[in-house]
C-alpha positions as CSV (number, residue, x, y, z in Angstrom):
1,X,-53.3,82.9,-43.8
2,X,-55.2,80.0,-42.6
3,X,-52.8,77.8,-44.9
4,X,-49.6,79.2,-43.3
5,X,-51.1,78.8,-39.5
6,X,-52.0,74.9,-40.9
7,X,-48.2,74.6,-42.5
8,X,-46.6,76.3,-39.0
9,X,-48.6,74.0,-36.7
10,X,-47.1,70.6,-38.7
11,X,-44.0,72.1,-38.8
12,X,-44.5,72.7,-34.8
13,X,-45.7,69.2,-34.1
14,X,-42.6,67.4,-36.3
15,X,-40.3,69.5,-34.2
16,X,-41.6,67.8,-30.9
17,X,-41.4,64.3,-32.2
18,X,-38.0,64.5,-33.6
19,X,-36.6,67.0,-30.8
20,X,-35.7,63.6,-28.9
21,X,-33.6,62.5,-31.5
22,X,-31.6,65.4,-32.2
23,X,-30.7,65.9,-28.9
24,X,-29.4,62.2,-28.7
25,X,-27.3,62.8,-32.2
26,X,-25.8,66.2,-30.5
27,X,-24.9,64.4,-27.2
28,X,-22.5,62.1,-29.4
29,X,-21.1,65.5,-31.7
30,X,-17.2,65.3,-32.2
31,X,-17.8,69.0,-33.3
32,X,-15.6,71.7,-31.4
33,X,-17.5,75.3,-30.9
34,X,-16.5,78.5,-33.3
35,X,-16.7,81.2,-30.6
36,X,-14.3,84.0,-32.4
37,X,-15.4,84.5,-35.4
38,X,-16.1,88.6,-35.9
39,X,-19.2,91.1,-35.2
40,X,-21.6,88.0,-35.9
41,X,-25.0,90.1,-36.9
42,X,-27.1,87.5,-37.6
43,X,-26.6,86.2,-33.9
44,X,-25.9,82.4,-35.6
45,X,-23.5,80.0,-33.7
46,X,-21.2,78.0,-35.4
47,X,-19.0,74.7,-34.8
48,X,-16.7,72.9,-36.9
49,X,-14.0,69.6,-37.6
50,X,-11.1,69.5,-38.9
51,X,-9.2,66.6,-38.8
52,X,-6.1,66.0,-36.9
53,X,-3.3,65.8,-39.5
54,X,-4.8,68.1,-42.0
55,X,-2.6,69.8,-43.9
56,X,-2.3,74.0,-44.9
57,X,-4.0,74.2,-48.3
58,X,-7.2,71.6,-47.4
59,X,-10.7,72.5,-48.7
60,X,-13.6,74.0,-46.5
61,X,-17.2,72.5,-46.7
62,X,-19.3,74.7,-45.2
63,X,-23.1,73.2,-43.9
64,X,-26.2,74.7,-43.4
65,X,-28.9,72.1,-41.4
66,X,-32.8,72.5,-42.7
67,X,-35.5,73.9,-39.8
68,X,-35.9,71.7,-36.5
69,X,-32.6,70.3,-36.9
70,X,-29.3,71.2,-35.4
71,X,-25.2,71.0,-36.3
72,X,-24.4,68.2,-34.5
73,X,-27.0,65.9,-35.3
74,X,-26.8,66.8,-39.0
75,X,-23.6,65.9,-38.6
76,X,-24.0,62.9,-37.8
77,X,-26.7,61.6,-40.1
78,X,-25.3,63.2,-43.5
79,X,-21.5,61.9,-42.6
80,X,-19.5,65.1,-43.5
81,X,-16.9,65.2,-40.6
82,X,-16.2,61.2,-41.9
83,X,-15.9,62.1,-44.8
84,X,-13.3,65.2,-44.1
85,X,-11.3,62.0,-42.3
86,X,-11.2,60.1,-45.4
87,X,-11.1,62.6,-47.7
88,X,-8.9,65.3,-46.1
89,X,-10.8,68.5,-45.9
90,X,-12.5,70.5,-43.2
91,X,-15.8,70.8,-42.6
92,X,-17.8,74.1,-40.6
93,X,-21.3,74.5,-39.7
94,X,-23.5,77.5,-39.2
95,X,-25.9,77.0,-36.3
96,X,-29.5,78.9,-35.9
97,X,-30.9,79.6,-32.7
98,X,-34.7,80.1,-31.7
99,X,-34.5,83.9,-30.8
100,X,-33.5,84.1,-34.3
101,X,-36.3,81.8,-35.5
102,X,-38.6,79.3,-33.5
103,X,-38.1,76.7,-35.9
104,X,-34.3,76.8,-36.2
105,X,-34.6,77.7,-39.8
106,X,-32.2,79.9,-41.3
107,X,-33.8,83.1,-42.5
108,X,-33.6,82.7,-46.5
109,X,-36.7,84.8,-46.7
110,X,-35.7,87.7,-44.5
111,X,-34.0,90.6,-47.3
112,X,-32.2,91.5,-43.7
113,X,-30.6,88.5,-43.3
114,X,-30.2,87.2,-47.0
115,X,-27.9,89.8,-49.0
116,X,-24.6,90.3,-49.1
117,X,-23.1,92.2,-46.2
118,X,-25.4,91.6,-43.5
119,X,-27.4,89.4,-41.0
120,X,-27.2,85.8,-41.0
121,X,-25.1,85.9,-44.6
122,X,-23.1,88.2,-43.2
123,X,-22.2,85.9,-40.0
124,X,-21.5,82.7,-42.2
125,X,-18.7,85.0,-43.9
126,X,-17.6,85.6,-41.0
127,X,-17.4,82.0,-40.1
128,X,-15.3,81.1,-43.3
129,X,-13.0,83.7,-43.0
130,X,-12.1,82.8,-39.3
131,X,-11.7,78.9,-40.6
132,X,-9.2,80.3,-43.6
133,X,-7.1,82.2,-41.5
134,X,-7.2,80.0,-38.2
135,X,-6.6,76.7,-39.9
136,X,-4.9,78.1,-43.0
137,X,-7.1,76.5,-45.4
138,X,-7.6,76.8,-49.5
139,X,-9.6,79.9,-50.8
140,X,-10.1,78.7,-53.7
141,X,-11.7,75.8,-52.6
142,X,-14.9,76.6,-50.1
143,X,-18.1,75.0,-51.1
144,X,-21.4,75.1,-48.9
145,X,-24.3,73.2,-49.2
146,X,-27.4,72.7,-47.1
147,X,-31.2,71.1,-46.8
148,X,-34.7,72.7,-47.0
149,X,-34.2,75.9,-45.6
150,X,-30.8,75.6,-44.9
151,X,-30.6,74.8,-48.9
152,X,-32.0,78.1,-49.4
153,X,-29.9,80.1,-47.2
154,X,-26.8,77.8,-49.2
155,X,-28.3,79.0,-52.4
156,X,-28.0,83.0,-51.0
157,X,-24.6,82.8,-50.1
158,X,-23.4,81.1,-53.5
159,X,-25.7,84.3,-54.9
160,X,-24.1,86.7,-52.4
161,X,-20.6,85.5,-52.5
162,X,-20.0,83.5,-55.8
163,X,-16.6,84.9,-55.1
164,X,-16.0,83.1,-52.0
165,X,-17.6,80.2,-53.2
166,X,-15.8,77.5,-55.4
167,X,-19.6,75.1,-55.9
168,X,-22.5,74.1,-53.7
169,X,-25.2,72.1,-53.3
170,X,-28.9,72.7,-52.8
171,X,-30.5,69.7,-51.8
172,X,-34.6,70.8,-51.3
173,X,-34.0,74.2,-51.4
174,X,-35.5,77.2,-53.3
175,X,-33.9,79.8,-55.5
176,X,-32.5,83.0,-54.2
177,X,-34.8,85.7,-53.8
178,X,-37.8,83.9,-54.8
179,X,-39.0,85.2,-51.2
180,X,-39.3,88.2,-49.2
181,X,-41.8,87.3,-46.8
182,X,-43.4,84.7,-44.8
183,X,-46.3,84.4,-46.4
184,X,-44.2,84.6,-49.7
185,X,-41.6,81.7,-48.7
186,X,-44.6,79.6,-48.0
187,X,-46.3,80.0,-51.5
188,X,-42.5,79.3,-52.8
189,X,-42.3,75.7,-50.9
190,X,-45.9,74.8,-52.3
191,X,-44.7,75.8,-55.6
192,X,-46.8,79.0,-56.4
193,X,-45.2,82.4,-57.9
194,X,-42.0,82.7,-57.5
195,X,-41.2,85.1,-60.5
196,X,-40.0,84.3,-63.6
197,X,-36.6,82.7,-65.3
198,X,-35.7,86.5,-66.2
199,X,-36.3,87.9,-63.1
200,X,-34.7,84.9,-61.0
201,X,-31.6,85.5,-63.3
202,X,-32.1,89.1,-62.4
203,X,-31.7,88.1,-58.2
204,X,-28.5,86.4,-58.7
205,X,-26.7,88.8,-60.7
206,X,-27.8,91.6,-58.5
207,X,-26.6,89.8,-55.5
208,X,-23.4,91.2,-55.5
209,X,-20.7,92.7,-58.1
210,X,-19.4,89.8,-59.4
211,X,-19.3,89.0,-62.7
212,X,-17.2,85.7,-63.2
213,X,-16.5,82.4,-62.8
214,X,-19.5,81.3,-61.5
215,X,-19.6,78.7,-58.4
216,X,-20.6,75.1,-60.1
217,X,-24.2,74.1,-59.1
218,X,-25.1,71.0,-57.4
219,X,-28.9,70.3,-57.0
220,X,-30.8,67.9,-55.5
221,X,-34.8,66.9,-54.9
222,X,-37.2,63.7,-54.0
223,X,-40.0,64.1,-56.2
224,X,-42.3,63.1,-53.5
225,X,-41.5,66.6,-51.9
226,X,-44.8,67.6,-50.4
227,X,-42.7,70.3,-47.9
228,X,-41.0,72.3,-50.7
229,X,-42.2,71.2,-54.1
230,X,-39.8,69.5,-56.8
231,X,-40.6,72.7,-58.9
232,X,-38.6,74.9,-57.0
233,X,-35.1,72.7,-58.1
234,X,-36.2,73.6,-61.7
235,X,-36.4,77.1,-60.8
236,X,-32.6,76.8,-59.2
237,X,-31.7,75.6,-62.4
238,X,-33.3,78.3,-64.7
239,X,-31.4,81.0,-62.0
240,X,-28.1,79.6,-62.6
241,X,-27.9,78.6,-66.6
242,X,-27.4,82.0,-67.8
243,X,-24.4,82.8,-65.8
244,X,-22.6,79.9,-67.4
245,X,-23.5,80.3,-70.8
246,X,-25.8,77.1,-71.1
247,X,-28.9,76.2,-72.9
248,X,-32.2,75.1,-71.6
249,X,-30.9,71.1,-72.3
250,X,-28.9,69.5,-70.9
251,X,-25.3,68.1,-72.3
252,X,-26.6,64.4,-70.8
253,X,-29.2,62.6,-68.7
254,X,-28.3,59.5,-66.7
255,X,-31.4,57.1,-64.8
256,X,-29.8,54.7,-62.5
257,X,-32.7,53.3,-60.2
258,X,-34.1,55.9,-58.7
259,X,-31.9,58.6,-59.3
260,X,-32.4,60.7,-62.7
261,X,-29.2,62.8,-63.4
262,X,-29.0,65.8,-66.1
263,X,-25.6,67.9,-66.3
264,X,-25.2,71.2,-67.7
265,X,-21.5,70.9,-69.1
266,X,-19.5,74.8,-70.4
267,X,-17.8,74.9,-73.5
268,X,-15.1,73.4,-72.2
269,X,-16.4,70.3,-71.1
270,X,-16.5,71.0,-67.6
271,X,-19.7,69.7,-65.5
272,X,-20.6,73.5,-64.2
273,X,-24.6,72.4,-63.3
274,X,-26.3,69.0,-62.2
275,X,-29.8,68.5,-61.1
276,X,-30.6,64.8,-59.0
277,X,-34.0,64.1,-58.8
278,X,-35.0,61.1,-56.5
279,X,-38.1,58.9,-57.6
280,X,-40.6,58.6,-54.8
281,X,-38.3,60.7,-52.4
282,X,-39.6,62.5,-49.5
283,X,-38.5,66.0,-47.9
284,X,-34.9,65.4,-46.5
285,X,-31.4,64.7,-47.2
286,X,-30.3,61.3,-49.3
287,X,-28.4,58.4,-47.6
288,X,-27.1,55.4,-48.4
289,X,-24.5,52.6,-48.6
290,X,-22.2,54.0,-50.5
291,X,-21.4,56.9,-48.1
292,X,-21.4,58.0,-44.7
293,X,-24.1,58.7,-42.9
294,X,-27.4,57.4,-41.2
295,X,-31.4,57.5,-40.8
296,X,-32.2,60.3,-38.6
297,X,-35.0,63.4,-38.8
298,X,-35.3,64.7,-42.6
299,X,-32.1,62.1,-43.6
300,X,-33.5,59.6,-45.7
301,X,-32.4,56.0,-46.5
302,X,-32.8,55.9,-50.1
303,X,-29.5,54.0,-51.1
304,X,-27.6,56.9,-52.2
305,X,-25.3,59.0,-50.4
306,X,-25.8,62.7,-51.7
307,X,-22.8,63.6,-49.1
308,X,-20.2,61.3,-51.3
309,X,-21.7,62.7,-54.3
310,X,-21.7,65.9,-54.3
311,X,-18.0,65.8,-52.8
312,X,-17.2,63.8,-55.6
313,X,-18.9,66.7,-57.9
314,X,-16.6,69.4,-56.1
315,X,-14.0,67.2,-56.8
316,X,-12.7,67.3,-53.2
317,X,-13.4,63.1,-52.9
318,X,-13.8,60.5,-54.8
319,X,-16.4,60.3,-57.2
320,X,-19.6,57.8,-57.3
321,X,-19.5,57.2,-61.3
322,X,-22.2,55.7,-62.6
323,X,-21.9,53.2,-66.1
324,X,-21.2,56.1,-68.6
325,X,-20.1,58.8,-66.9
326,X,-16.9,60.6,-67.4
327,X,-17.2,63.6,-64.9
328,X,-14.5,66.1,-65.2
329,X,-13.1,68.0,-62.3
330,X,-13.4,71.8,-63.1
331,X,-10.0,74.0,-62.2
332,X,-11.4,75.8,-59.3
333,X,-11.7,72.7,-57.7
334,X,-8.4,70.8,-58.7
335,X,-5.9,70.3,-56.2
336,X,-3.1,73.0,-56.4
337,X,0.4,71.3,-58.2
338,X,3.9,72.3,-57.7
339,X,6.5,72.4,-60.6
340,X,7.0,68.2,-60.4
341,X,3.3,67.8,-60.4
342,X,2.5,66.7,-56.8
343,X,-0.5,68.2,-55.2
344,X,0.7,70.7,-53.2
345,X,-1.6,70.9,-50.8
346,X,-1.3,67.4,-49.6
347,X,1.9,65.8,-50.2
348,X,4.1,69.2,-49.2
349,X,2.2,71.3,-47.3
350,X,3.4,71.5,-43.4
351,X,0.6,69.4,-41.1
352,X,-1.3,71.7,-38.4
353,X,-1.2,71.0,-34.8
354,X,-4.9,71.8,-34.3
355,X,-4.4,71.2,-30.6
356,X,-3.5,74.6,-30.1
357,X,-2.0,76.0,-26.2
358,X,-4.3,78.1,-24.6
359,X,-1.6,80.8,-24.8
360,X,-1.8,80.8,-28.6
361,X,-5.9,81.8,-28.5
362,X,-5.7,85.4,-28.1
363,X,-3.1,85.5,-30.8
364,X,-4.9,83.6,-32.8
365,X,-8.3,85.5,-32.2
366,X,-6.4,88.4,-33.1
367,X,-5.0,87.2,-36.4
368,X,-9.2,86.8,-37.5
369,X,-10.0,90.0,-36.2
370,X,-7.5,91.4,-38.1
371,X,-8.2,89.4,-41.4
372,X,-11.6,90.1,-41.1
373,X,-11.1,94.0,-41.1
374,X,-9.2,93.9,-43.7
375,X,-11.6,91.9,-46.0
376,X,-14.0,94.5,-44.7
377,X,-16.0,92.2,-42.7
378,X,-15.8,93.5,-39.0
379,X,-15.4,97.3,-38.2
């Protein structure tokens, strides 16, 4: 106990030097509020972009920030809402609050608010469906991804909903259900316990009643981690090879400076499962010059941008290719064609006024009520 009263009294102090600079990256957010968006149980707010001339059929990137932090100013130091401009999809994020948890870390640990159908996992369901139907986005192309504890929470919803989710990306996360208490997720970010492969593998398929296809895996890690130890992206790795049919090695490795690459690829050829590991890297997102983004609290200049990569992994932007690779795009994430070819979802789908009359919100608000009953989200 002494350990965890050390760990929540460093945690404490970080939060009142970088408070300052989160509030200044949220007073420059281009991010609009998600007020409507069902029962909400886990008491989360949300906010999202889309960009102006989007058209019907775009993906959804959903975001989860780590503790300490907030949307808008992981916003604006990962680079996602640029990267929806250039790229052409929209982007939503799930907000904690302190009532919910001092530190403004999602609850990954909590069974209450980590399982399928309720609390906080429940709420960012919510959240998607109210973007699908609202902006009339692709359903077969949501992906979610989030940092430390936010990873965590990103790793319970691709457990919890692997059939909402097309991919995602854990960057310094921990496997789902490798916690169920406070004391427990705090042996987990040191590295201790945290079951074994066969009962990881267990916590994923018992997450919900899914049985197939699997969301494609994205995983990243500095290892110079001394928040939430390097181990635990091994771990996320073991939880996730068995649903896709791989083996222990992986189909290639890749070093390029400081970043060590290993893909899982199916029998198809398909990259299904990456792990990035960062030389020397710290606790925090990647950034870099070849992608948006910026320094800021937990977002670290390492000279590669993890936001452009995994997009490019998702296959919802282009790809940062390194000499020798020859990443494929897997079909859940391919654009949708029509008979001639074109991509459907950008060269004929209508555009979207998102500048909607204030008239229009109740009918809108009603239209996600109603979608969310029916998907059995909201009573």
């Amino acid at each position: 106990m002494r350990n965890i009263s050390d760990t929540i009294a460093r945690l404490s102090a970080m939060r009142a030097r970088q408070g300052a600079g989160l509030g200044q990256a949220g007073a420059t957010s281009h991010l609009t509020p998600l007020t409507a968006f069902g029962s909400n149980p886990g008491a989360l707010k949300a906010a999202y972009h889309v960009p102006e001339d989007l058209p019907d059929g775009a993906p959804l990137v959903v975001v989860l920030h780590g503790c300490t932090q907030d949307a808008a100013g992981y916003d604006r130091h990962s680079g996602w809402s640029t990267l929806a401009e250039e790229a052409g999809f929209a982007v939503l994020y799930a907000e904690q609050q302190r009532g919910n948890n001092a530190n403004l870390c999602f609850n990954w640990f909590q069974p209450a608010d980590a399982r399928r159908g309720a609390g906080e996992a429940l709420s960012i369901r919510q959240m998607v469906e109210a973007m699908l139907v609202e902006h009339g986005l692709d359903r077969q192309r949501v992906f979610v991804t989030g940092l430390s504890a936010g990873g965590a929470m990103a790793a319970t919803m691709l457990a919890a909903y692997p059939d909402v989710f097309a991919a995602g990306a854990i960057i310094a996360g921990l496997p789902h259900g490798s916690a169920t208490t406070v004391p427990e997720a705090f042996d987990r970010m040191r590295g201790h316990g945290g079951g074994s492969v066969e009962e990881l593998q267990s916590a994923l398929r018992g997450a919900s009643n899914h049985r197939g296809p699997w969301p494609r895996i994205s995983v990243w890690h500095g290892t110079a981690d001394h928040t939430v130890a390097p181990s635990n992206a091994d771990a996320i790795v073991a939880q996730w090879q068995r649903v896709h049919g791989l083996g222990a090695n992986p189909s290639r490795s890749e070093t390029a400076g400081r970043l060590t690459r290993q893909v899982w690829c199916d029998a198809a050829g398909e990259a299904v499962l990456e792990v990035n590991m960062i030389a020397g890297m710290g606790h925090g997102t990647p950034v870099g010059h070849d992608g948006p983004g910026s320094v800021g609290p937990y977002m670290l200049d390492v000279g590669i941008s993890s936001t452009r990569r995994i997009a490019g992994f998702w296959g919802i932007a282009q790809a940062v290719v390194t000499e020798g690779e020859t990443d494929a795009v897997s079909p859940a994430s391919r654009p949708h064609r029509d008979a001639t070819g074109q991509d459907a979802t950008k060269a004929a789908a209508p555009k979207r006024d998102t500048h909607q009359p204030a008239a229009e919100a109740t009918g809108v608000q009603k239209i996600i009520e109603d979608a969310l009953r029916t998907a059995g989200l909201m009573h």
